[in-house]
PARO-328255 format. One record per residue (C-alpha): residue number from 1; x, y, z. Coordinates in steps of 0.5 Angstrom, whole numbers, plus 2048, in hexadecimal, padded with zeros to 3 digits. Each point is the difference from the previous one (the first is absolute). Example, Ala and Ser with C-alpha at 12.3 -4.5 7.8 and 13.67 -1.06 7.14 Angstrom:
<dokols>
+------+-----+-----+-----+
: resi :   u :   v :   w :
+------+-----+-----+-----+
:    1 : 819 : 7F7 : 810 :
:    2 : 802 : 807 : 7FE :
+------+-----+-----+-----+
</dokols>
This chain:
<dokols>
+------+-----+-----+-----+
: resi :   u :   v :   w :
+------+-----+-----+-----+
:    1 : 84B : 784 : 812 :
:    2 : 7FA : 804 : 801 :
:    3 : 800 : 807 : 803 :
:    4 : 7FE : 800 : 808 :
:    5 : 7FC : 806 : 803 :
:    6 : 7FF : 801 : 807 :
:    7 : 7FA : 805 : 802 :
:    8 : 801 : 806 : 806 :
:    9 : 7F9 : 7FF : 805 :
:   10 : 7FB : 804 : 7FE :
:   11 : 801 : 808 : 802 :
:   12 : 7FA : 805 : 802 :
:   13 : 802 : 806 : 7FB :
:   14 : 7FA : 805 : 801 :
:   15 : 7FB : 7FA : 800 :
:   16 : 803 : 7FC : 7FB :
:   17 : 803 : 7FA : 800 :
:   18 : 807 : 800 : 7FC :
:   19 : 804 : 7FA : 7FF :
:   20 : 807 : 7FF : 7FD :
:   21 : 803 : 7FB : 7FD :
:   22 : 808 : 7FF : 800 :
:   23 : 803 : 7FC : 7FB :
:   24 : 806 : 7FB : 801 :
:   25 : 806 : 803 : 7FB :
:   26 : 806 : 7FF : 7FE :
:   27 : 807 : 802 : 7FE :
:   28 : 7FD : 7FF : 7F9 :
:   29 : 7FB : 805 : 802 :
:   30 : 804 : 805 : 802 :
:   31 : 805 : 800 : 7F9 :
:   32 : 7F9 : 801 : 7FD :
:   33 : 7FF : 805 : 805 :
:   34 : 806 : 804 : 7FE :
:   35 : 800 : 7FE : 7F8 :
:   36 : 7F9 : 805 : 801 :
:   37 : 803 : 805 : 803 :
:   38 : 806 : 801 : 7FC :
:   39 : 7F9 : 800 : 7FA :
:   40 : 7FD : 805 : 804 :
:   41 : 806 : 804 : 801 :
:   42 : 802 : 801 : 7F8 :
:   43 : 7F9 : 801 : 7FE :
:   44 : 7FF : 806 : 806 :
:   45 : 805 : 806 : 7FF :
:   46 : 7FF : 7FF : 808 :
:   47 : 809 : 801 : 800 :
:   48 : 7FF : 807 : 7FF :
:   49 : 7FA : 801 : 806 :
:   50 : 807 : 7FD : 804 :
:   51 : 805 : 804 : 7FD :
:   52 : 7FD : 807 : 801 :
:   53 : 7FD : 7FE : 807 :
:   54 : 804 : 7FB : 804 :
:   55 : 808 : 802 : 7FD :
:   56 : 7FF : 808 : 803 :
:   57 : 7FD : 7FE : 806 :
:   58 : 806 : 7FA : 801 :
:   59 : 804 : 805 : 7FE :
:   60 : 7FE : 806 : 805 :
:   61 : 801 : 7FA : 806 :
:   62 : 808 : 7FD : 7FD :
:   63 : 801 : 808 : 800 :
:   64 : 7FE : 801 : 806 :
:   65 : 803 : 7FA : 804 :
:   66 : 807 : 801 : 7FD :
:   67 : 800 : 807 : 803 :
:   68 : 7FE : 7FE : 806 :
:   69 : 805 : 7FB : 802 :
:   70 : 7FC : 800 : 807 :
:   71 : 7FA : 7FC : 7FD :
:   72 : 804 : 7FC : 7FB :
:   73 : 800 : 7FA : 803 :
:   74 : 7F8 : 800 : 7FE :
:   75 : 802 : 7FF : 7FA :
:   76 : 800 : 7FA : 7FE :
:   77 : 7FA : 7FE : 805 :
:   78 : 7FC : 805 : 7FD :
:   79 : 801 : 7FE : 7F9 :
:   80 : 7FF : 7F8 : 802 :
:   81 : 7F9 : 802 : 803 :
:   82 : 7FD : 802 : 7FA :
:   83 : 7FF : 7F8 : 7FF :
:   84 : 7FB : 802 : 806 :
:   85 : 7FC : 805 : 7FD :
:   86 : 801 : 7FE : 7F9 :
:   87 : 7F8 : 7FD : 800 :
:   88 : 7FE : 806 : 802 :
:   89 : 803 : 804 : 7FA :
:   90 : 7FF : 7FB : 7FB :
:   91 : 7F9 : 802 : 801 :
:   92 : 800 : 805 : 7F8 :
:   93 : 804 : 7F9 : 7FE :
:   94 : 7FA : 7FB : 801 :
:   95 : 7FB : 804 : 7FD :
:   96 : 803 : 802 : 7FA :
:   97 : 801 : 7F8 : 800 :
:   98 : 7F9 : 7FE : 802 :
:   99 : 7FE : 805 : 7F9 :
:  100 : 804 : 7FD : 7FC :
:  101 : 7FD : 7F9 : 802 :
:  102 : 7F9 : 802 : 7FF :
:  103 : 802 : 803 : 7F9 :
:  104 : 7FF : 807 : 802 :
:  105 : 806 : 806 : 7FF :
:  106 : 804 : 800 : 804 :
:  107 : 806 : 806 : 800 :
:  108 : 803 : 803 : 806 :
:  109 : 7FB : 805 : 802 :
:  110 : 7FB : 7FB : 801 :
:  111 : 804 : 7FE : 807 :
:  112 : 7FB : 806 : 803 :
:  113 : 7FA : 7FB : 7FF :
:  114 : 802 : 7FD : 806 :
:  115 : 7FD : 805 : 804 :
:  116 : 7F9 : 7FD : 7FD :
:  117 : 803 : 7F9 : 803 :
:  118 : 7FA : 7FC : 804 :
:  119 : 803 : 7FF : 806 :
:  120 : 805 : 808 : 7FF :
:  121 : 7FF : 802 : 808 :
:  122 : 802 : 7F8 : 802 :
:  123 : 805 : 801 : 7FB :
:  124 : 803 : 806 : 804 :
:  125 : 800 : 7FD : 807 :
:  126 : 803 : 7FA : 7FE :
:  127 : 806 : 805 : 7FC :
:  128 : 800 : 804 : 808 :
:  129 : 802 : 7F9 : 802 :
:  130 : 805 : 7FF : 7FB :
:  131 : 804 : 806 : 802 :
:  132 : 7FF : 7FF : 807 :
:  133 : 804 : 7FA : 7FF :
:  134 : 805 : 804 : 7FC :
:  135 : 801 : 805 : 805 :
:  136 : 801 : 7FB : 806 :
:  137 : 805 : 7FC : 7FB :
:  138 : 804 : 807 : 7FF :
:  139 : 800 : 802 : 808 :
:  140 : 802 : 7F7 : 801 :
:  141 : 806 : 802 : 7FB :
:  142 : 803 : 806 : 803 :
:  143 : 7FE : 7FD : 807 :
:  144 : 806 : 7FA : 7FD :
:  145 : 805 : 805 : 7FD :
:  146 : 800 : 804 : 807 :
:  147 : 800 : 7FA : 805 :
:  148 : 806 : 7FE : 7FB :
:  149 : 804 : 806 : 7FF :
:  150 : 7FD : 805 : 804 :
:  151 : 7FD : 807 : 7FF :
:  152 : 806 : 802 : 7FC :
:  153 : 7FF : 802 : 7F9 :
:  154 : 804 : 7FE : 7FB :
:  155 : 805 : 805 : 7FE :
:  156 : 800 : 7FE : 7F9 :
:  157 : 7FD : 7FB : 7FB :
:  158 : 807 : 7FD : 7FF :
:  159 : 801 : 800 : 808 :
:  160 : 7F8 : 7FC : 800 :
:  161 : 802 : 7FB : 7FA :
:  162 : 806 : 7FE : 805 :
:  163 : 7FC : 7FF : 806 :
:  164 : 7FB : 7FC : 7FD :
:  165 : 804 : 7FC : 7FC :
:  166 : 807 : 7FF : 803 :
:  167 : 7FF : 7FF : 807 :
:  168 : 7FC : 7FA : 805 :
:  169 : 7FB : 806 : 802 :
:  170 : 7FE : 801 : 7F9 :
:  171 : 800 : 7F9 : 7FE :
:  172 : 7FB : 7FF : 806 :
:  173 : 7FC : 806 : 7FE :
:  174 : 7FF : 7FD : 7F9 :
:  175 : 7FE : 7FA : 802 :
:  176 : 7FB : 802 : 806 :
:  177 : 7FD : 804 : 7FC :
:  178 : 7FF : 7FC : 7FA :
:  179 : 7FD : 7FB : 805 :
:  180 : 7FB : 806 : 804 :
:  181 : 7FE : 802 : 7F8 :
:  182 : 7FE : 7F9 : 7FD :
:  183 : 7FB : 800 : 806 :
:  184 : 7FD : 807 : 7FE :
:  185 : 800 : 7FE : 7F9 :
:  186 : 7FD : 7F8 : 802 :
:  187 : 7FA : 804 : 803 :
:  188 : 7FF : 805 : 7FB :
:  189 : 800 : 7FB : 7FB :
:  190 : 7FB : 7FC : 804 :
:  191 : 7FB : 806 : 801 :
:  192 : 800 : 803 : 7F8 :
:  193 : 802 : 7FA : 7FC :
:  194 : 7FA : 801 : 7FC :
:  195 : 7FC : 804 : 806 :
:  196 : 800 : 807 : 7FA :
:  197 : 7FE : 7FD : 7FB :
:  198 : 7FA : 7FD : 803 :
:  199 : 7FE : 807 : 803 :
:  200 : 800 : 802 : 7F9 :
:  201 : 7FD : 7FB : 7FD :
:  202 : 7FB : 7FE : 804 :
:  203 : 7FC : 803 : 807 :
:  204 : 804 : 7FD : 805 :
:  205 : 802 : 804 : 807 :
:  206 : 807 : 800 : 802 :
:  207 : 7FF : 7FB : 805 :
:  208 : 7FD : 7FB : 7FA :
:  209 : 805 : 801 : 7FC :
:  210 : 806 : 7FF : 805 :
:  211 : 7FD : 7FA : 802 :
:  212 : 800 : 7FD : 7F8 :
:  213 : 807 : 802 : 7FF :
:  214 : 801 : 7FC : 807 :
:  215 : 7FD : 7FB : 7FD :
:  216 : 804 : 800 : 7FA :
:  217 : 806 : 7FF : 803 :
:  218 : 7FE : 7FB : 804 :
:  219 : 7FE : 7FB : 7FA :
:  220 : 805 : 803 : 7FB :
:  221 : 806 : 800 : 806 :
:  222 : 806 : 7FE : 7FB :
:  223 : 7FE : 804 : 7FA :
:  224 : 7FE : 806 : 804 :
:  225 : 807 : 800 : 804 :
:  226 : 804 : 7FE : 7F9 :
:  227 : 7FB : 807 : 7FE :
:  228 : 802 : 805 : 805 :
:  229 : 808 : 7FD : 7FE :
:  230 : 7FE : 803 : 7F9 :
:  231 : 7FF : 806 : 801 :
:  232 : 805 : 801 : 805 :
:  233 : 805 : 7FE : 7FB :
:  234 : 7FD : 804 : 7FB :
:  235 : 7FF : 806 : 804 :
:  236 : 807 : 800 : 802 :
:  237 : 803 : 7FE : 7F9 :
:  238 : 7FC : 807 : 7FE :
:  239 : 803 : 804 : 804 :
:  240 : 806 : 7FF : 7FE :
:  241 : 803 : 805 : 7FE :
:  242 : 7FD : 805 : 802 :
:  243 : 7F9 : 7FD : 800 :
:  244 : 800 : 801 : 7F8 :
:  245 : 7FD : 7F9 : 7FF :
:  246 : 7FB : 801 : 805 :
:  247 : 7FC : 805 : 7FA :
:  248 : 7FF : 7F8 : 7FD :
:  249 : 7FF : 7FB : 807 :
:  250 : 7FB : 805 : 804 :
:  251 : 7FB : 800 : 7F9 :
:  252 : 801 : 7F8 : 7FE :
:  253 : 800 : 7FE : 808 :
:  254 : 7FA : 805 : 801 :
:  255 : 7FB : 7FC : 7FA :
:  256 : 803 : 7FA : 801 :
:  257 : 7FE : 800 : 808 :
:  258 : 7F9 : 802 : 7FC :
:  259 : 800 : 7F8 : 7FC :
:  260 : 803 : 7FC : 806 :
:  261 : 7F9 : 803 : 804 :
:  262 : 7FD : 7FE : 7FA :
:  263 : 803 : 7F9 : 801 :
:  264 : 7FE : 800 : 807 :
:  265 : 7FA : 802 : 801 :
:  266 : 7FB : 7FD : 7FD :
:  267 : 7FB : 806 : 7FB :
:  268 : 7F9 : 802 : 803 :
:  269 : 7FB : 7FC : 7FD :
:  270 : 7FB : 806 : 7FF :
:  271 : 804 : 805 : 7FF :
:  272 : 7FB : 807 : 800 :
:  273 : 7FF : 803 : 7F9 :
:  274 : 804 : 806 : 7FE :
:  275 : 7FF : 805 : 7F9 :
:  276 : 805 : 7FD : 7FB :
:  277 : 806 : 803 : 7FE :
:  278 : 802 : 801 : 7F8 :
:  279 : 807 : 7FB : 7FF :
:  280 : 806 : 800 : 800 :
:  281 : 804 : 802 : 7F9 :
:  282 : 806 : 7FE : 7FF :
:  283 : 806 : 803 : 802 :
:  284 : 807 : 802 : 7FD :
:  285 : 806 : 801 : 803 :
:  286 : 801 : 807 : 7FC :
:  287 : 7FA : 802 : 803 :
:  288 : 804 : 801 : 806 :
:  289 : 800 : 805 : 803 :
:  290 : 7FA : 804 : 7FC :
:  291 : 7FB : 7FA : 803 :
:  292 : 801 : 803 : 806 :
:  293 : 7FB : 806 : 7FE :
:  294 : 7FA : 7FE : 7FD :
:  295 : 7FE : 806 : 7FE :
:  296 : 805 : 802 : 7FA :
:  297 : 7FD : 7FA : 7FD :
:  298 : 7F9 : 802 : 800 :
:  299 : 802 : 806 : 7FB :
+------+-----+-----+-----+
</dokols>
């Protein structure tokens, strides 16, 4: 069957006339999508930019909230709503696939490239929107937990688990909130599926973006719903145990989101003429973790 394209209308940007097209996908697509990013990930020692960013920050918060039995309860939504700014912080991900596309390098200290982004300042008002979301998520779930036990904190972790999990206000409380997120994440997933990605590639305003991203979803409904089920299950089979596996999911799910724009949004026609930059090498896996530092190459 041939592969089906469906225009946007015509957006005014800066006085230029901007069309583009998304393209009808399927669940091939979306293997493929992941098969890439799984490439990207071996290819780019991106692993090490989680490890020594993200476990410290988890850290400092796990640590902070089991201490503080009063904001437990947040836990939980807390990590689940990273589901909703995970685009935001794929930004590095995406950059570094979109070199390695083009064939030019790509290590991890190339994620701060993304401050020359065509589109960075729309970039940053639509990550505004992303967190906005994401606060009212955290304000929504501590609104359930307190409707549902009250204001009383809880006294420990074991006394937490218990409520939660043993009695019909923690088995409402479990499926009120499951119901409330899967809304949160419905939206964000609309709004951003492909809508940083474009920023970065092209110049489009974050309205333009969103709108493409809507449009994405509205053509390609069962894939992008079978698409937001992956990453949930993923991102939830990381983070167990103790978010260990996220050094592997966040990466592969970071440059694979990168190949399903690909797949979605159909390539600008008349793209502006850039400097080329010197190939690719071939890497090693003993390389790691000198490939990190370029510089003690060079001598």
């Amino acid at each position: 069957m041939a592969t089906q394209y469906f225009a946007r209308p015509k957006l005014q940007f800066f006085g230029v006339s901007t069309t583009y097209v998304v393209r009808k996908i399927g669940l091939s697509d979306l293997r493929d999508a992941l098969r890439l990013g799984w490439e990207d990930f071996q290819a780019i020692p991106t692993h090490a930019v989680v490890l020594c960013v993200i476990y410290p920050v988890i850290g400092l918060v796990l640590f902070r909230l089991v201490l503080g039995y009063s904001v437990l309860p947040l836990l939980f939504p807390l990590a689940a709503g990273f589901t909703l700014i995970g685009p935001f912080a794929g930004l590095g991900l995406y950059e570094l696939s979109r070199r390695r596309e083009r064939g030019e390098e790509a290590a991890a200290w190339h994620v701060t490239d993304v401050l020359r982004a065509p589109s960075f300042g729309a970039i940053l008002e639509l990550g505004a929107l992303l967190l906005v979301l994401f606060g009212i998520w955290i304000a929504a779930a501590d609104a359930i937990y307190v409707a549902t036990f009250g204001n009383a904190p809880a006294a420990s972790i074991p006394d937490f688990a218990k409520r939660v999990l043993t009695t019909p206000e923690g088995w409402s409380l479990i499926i009120v909130g499951c119901g409330v997120g899967f809304l949160f994440a419905v939206v964000a997933l609309c709004v951003s599926v492909v809508s940083f990605p474009l920023m970065l590639d092209r110049h489009a305003s974050a309205i333009d973006a969103v709108r493409t991203s809507l449009q994405a979803v509205k053509e390609n409904a069962f894939v992008m719903a079978v698409w937001g089920l992956i990453v949930a299950v993923l991102l939830a089979v990381g983070s167990l145990p103790f978010f260990v596996g996220l050094a592997v999911v966040l990466p592969v799910l970071g440059h694979a989101t990168w190949h399903l724009y690909r797949k979605v949004v159909e390539p600008d026609p008349n793209p502006p003429q850039e400097e080329p930059s010197p190939p690719i090498g071939h890497r090693y896996a003993a390389d790691f973790p000198a490939s990190l530092f370029p510089w003690s190459r060079e001598r």
